[in-house]
C-alpha positions in Angstrom: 62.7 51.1 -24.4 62.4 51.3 -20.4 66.2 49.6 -20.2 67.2 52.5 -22.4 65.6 55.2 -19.8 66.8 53.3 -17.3 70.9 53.5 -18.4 70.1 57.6 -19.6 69.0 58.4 -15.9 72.2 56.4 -14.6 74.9 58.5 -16.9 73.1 61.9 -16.3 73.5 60.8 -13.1 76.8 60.1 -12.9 77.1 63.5 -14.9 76.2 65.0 -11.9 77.6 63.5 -9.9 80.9 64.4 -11.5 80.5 68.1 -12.1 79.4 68.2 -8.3 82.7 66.3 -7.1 84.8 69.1 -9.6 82.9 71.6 -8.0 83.5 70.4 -4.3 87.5 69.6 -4.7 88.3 73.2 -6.8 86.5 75.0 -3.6 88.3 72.7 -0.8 91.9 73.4 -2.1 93.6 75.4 -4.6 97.1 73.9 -4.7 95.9 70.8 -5.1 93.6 72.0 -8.0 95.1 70.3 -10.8 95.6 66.8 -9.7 91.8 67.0 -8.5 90.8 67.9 -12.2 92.5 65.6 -13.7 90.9 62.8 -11.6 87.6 64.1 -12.4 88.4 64.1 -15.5 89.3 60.8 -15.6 86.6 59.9 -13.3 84.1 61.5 -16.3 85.5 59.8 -19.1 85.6 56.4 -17.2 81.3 57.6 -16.6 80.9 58.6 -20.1 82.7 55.3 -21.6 80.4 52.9 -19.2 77.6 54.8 -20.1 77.6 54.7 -23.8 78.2 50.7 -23.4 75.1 50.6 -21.4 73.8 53.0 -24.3 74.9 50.2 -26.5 73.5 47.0 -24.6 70.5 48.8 -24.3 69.7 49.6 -28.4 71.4 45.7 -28.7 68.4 44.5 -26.2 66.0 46.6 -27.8 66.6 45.6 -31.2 66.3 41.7 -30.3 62.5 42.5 -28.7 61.5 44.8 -31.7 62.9 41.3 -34.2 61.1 38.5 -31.8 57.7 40.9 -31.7 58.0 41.1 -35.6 58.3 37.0 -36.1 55.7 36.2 -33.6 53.3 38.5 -35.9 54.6 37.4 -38.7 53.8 34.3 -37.7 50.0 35.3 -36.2 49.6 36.5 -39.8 50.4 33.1 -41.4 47.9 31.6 -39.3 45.4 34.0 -40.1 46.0 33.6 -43.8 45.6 30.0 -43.3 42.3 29.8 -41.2 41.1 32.2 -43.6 41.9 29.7 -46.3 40.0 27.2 -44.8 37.1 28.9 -44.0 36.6 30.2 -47.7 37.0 26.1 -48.8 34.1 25.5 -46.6 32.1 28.0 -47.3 32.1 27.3 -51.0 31.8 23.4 -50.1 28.3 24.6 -48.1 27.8 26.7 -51.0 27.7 23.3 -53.2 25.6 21.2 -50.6 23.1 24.1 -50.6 23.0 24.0 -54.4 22.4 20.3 -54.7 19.6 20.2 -52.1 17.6 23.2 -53.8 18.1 20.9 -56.9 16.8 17.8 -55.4 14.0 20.2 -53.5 13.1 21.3 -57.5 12.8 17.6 -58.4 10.6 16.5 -55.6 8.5 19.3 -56.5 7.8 18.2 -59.3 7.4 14.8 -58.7 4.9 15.3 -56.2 2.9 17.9 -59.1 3.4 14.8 -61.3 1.7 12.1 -58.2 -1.0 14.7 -58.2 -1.7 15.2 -61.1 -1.9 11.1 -61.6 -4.7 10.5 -59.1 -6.7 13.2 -60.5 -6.4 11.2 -63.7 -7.1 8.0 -62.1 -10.2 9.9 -59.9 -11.7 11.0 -63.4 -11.0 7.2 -65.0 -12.9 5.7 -62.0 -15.7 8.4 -62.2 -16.1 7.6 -65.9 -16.5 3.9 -65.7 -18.5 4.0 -62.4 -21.2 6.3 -64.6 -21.0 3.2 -67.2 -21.8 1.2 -64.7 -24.6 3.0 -63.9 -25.8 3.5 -67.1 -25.6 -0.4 -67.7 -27.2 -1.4 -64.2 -29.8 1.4 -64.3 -28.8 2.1 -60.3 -26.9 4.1 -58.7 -23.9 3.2 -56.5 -25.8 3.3 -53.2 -29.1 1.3 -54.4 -26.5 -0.9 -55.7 -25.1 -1.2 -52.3 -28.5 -1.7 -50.8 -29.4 -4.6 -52.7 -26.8 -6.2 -52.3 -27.2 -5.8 -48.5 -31.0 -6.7 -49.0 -30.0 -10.1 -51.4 -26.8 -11.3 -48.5 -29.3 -11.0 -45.4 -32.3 -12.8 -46.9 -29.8 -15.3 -48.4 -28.2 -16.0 -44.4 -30.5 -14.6 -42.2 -32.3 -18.4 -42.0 -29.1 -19.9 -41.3 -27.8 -17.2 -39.0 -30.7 -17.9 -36.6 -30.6 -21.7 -37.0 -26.9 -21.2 -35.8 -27.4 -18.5 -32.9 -30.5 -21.3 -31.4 -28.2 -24.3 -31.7 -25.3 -22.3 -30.0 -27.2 -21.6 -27.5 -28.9 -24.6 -26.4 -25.5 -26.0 -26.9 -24.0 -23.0 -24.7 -26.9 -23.9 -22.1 -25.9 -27.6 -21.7 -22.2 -27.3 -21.7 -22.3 -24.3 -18.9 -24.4 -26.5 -16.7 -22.0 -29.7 -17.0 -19.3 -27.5 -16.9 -20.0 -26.0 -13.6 -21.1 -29.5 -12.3 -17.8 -30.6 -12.9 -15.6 -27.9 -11.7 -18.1 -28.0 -8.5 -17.5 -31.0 -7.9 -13.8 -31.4 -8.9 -13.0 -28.6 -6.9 -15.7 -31.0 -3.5 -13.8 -33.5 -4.2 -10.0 -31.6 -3.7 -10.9 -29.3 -0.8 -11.5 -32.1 1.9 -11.5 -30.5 5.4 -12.6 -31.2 9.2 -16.7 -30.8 9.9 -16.5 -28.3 12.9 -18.9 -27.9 15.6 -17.9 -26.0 17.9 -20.2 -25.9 21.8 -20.7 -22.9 24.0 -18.7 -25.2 26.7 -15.1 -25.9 28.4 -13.8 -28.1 30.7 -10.9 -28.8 32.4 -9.4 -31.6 34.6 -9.0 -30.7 38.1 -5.6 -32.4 39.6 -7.3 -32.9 43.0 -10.2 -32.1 45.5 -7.6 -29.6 47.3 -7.5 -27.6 43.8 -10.7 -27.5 43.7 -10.8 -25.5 47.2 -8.7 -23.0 46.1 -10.4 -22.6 43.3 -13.5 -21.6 44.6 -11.7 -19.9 47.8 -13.1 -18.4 51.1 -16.9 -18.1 50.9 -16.4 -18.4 46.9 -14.1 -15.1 46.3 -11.9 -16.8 44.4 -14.4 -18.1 41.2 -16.7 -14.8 42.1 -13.3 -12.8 41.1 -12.8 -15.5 37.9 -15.8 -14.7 36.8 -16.3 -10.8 37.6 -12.5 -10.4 35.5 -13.4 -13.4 32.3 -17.1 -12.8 32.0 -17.6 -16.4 32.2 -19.6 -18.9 34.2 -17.9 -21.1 36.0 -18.9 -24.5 37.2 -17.1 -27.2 39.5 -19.9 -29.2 41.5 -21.4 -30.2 38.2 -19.3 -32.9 36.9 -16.7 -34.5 39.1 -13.2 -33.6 39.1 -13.9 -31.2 36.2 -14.3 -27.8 36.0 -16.6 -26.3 33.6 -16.5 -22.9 32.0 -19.8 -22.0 30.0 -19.7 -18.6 27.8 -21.3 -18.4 24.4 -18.8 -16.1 23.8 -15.3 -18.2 22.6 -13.0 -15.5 23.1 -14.2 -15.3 26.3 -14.0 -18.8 27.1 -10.6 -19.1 25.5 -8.9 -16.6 28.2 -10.8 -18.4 31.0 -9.6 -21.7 30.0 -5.9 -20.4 30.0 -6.0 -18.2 33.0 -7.3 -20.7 35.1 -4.7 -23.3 33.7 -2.1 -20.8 35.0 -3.4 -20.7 38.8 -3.6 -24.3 38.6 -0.3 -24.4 37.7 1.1 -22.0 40.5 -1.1 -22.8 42.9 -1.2 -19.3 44.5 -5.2 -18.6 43.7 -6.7 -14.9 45.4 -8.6 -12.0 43.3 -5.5 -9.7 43.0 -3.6 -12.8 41.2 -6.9 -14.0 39.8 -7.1 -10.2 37.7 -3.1 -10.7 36.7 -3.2 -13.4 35.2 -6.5 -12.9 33.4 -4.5 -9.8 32.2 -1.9 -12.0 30.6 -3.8 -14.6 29.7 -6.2 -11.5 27.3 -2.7 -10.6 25.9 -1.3 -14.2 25.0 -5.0 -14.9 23.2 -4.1 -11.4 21.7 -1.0 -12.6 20.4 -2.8 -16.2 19.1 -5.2 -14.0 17.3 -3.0 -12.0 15.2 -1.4 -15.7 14.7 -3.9 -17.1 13.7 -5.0 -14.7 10.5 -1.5 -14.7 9.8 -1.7 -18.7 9.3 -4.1 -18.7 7.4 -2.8 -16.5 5.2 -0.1 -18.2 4.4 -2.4 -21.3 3.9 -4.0 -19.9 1.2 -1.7 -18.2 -0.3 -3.0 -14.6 0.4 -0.7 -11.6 0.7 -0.2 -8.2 1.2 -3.4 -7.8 4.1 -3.5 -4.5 6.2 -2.5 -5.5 9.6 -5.9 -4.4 11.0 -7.2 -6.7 8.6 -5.4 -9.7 9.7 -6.2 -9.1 13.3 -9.9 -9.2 12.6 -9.1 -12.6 10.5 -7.4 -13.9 13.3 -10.5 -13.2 15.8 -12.7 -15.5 13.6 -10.7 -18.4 15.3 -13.1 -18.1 18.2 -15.8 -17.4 16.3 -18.9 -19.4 15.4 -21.3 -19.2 12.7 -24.3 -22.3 13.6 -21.7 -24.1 15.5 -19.1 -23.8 12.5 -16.1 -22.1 12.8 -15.8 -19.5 10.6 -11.9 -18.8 10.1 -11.7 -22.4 9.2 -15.2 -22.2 7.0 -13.5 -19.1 5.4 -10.2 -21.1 4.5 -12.2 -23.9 2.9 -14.1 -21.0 0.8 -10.8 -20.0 0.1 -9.3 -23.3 -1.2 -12.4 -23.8 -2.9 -12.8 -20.8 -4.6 -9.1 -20.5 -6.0 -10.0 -23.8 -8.0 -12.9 -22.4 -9.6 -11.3 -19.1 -10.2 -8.7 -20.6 -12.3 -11.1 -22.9 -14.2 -13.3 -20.2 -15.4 -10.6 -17.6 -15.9 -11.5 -15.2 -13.0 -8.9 -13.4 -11.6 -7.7 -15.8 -8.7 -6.1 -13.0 -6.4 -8.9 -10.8 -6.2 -11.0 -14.3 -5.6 -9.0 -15.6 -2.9 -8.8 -12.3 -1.0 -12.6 -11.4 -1.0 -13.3 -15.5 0.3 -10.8 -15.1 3.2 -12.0 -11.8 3.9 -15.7 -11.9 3.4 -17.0 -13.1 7.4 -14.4 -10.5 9.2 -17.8 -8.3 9.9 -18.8 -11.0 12.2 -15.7 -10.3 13.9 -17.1 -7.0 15.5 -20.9 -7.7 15.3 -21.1 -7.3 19.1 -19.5 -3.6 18.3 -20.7 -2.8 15.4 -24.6 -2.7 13.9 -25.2 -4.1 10.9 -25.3 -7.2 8.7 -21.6 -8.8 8.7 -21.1 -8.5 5.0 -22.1 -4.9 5.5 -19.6 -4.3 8.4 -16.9 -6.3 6.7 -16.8 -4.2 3.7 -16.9 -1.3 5.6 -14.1 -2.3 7.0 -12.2 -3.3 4.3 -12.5 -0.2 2.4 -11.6 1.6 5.5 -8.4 -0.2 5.6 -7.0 0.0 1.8 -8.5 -3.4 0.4 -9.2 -2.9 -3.3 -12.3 -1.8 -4.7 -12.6 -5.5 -6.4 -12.6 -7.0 -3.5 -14.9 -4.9 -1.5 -17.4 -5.6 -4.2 -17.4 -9.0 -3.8 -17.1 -9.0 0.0 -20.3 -7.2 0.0 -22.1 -9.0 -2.8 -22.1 -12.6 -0.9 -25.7 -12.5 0.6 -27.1 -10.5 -2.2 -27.5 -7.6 0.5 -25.1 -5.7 -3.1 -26.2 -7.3 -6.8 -22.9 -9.4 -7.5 -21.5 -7.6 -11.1 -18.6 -9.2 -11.4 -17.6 -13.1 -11.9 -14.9 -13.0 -8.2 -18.4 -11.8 -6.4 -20.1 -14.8 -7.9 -18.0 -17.3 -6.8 -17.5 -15.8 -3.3 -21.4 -16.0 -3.2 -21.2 -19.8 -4.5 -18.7 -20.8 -2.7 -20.0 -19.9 0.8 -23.8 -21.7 -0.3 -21.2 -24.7 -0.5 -19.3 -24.6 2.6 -22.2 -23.9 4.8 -24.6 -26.6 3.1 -22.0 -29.1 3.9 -23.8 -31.9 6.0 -22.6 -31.8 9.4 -20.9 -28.2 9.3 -23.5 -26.0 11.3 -25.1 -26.3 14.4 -28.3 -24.4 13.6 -29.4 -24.6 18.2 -26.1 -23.1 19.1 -26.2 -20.2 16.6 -29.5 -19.5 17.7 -27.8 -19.9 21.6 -25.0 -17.4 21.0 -27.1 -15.0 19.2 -29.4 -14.7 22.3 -26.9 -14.3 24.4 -25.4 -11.3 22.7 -28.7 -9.5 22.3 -28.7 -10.1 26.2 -25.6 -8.5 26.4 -26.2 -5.7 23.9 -29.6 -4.7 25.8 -27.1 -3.6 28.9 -24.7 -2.3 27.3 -27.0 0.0 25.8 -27.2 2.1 28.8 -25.0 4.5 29.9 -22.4 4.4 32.8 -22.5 0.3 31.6 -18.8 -0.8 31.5 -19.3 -4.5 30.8 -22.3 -7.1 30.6 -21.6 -10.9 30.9 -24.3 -13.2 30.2 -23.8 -16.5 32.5 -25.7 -19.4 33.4 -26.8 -20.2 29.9 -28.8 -16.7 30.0 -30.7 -17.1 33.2 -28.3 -14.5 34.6 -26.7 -11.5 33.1 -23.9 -9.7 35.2 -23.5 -5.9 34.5 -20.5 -4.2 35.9 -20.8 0.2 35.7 -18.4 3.1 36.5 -18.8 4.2 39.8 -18.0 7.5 39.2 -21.5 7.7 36.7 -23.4 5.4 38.9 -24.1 5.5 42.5 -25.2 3.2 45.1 -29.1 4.6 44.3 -28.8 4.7 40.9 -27.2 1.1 40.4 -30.9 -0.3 42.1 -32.9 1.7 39.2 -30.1 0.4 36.3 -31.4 -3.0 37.4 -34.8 -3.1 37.5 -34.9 -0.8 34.3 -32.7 -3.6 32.6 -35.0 -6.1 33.9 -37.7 -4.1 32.1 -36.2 -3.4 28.3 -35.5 -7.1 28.8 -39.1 -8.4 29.0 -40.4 -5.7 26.6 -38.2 -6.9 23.5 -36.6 -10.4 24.3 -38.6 -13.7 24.3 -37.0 -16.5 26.7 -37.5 -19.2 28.7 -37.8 -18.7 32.4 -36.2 -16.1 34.6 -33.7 -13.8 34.0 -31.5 -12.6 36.9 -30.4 -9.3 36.5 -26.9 -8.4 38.4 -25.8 -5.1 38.6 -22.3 -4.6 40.2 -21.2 -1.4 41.4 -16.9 -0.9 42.6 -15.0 1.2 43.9 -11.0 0.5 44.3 -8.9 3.0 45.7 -5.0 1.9 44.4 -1.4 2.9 45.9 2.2 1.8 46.0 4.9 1.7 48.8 8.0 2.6 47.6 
């Protein structure tokens, strides 16, 4: 239809166009009047002939769109009748399904009236014949009951007890071999070294030249060794040794390997004295953390806070009556995994708590308390298992032991320290001396560090000297010397020596 518009508006325009060109050439000239009109003439009828064949292509185009829109409905309706079709089959095949399940529906119905009503028939059956009974056995259901109970527990009650009083002598006697065997099977498998550790050093001097440097100008040199270690240091006492004295291991341990460094340079003063005992602190650092990481690997134990292991590592250089206690602790350990798995304890919670159980003693100098106190303190503090801070805490009874891992910990550390040979009851009693020394210093304020030498006849006490002054350092001393004799029993005199430094530090550049 727009094509057909289009082809009107071109002939009335060329209509127009005609008439206005007649128009135009009858004005311009007169003469020439009839050879102009025929022109236009012809011009029109050429217009009007054009014009009705674009009439004609235009109905021709027309009817060809009005035939394709009436097959493409045509066919839309064809598809409609069939989707319609299909959708009347289903809905009569639902109609079906819907039939046969109320049918099925009906017949479950009554099935399930027919169940019911069965059981009420079998309820009234059992009722009937239970009132027989009854009747027959002049009792009712629950005296019947009851005297049956009655007759079965006079009849076995003898025999019951017999039973329960042999198995339990028998119980008795086999729990007390039994534990004597896996005791001693698990003695006789852990074999390990009887330690007794000494509160004393000593090293090989190379010459008498060492020596002199050593001790230094006036004695500035060992003065500064010991002022920086906290150790006593002799070399007059035993020939072409030198002997370092500490109760303290740790101590003694950096001592022994600084001084094996300026022996080695050669270059002995104070300033290279305090660097080296510097490094010589941070490689004993590093053997600690080594060390609880050994023996965790020895027995087998994973998955330790690091905190944890360094404490573990610390009882290296720890005693407990001579007896070191990492290696005490890895014998528990060995011990303890054995009897774990031959009673059916859990062996991982076992292990842990034995490795772990002396770590308190690690910090006893820091921290108040009984070690298995501290050392489950600790280990709760840290993440360690509920489990095992039980048992940690239940090994000298200071906790009732509840569960069979704190048991064994408790057993097993009765075994390691009763071994003949494995404690050293007069150095214990040494060291522990020596820290309440220490401790009764420290306890003061402005106190930076105490160092208790010369077997406890002298205690060295080093303070801040921006707390104490030259007046005050004279009263610390003699007030030292007096908490001392109130609450300390010892042999002899104690010298009390109270030093007070100030060090003013700076760099050329």
């Amino acid at each position: 239809m727009n094509i057909l518009g289009i082809v009107l508006t071109a002939v009335a325009g060329l209509l127009v166009g005609g008439g206005a060109t007649y128009a135009g050439v009858k004005v311009v000239s007169g003469k020439n009047a009839g050879k102009t009109q025929e022109k236009a003439e012809s011009l029109l009828n050429k217009a009007k002939k054009e014009a009705e064949g674009l009439v004609l292509d235009a109905k021709k185009e027309a009817l060809a769109v009005k035939d394709a829109a009436k097959k493409e409905e045509d066919e839309h309706r064809k598809d409609w009748k069939k989707m319609e079709a299909r959708l009347v089959e289903r809905e009569t095949a639902l109609d079906k399904k819907l039939d046969q399940l109320e049918g099925k529906a009906e017949k479950l119905r009554k099935s399930e009236q027919e169940l019911e009503d069965l059981k009420n028939e079998v309820r009234a059956i059992r009722g009937k014949q239970q009132e027989r009974l009854e009747k027959i056995a002049g009792l009712t259901k629950a005296d019947a009951k009851d005297k049956l109970m009655q007759m079965t527990e006079r009849d076995v009650k003898a025999d019951i007890m017999n039973l329960v009083t042999k198995t339990q002598a028998d119980a008795k006697d086999l729990a007390e071999e039994q534990a004597q065997v896996i005791l001693v099977a698990a003695m006789e498998r852990m074999s390990s070294e009887v330690t007794a550790d000494r509160t004393v050093t000593a090293l090989k001097l190379p010459d008498d030249e060492m020596k002199g440097r050593v001790i230094g100008k006036e004695g500035r040199n060992i003065q500064a060794l010991q002022r920086a270690t906290g150790v006593d240091i002799l070399v007059d006492d035993t020939p072409g040794m030198v002997v370092l004295s500490s109760f303290d291991p740790v101590r003694r341990q950096v001592a022994r390997v600084a001084l094996e460094k300026l022996m080695k340079d050669g270059r002995i003063n104070p300033s290279s004295i305090e660097a080296v005992v510097q490094k010589a602190e941070k490689q004993i650092d590093k053997e600690v953390t080594q060390a609880g990481e050994d023996a965790m690997r020895e027995v087998g134990v994973v998955g330790l806070p690091r905190e944890i292991i360094r404490l573990l590592g610390e009882l290296k250089f720890r005693t407990s009556y001579g007896q070191n206690v990492l290696l005490h602790s890895v014998e528990m350990t060995h011990i303890a995994g054995m009897i774990a798995e031959e009673i059916g304890a859990d062996k991982r919670v076992t292990k842990k708590a034995v490795l772990l159980h002396d770590i308190g003693k690690a910090v006893t100098h820091k921290i108040e308390g009984k070690h298995a106190e501290i050392g489950a303190e600790l280990a709760k503090k840290y993440g360690v298992e509920e489990a095992v801070v039980h048992a940690m805490a239940a090994h000298h009874e200071d906790v009732e032991p509840t569960t069979p891992e704190a048991v064994i910990v408790k057993i097993v550390d009765a075994l390691s320290a009763a071994r003949p040979g494995a404690r050293n009851m007069t150095a214990e009693n040494f060291a522990e001396r020596m820290r309440e020394l220490e401790n009764v210093a420290l306890a003061f304020p402005g106190v930076e560090k105490a160092y208790a030498i010369q077997a406890g006849r002298e205690i060295r006490v080093v303070v801040a000297p921006t707390q104490i002054d030259d007046l005050s350092a004279m009263k610390l001393a003699r007030t030292i010397a007096d908490k001392i004799e109130a609450t300390m029993s010892y042999p002899g005199v104690i010298k009390v020596d109270v030093i007070r430094e100030t060090r003013a530090i700076e760099y050329a550049k």
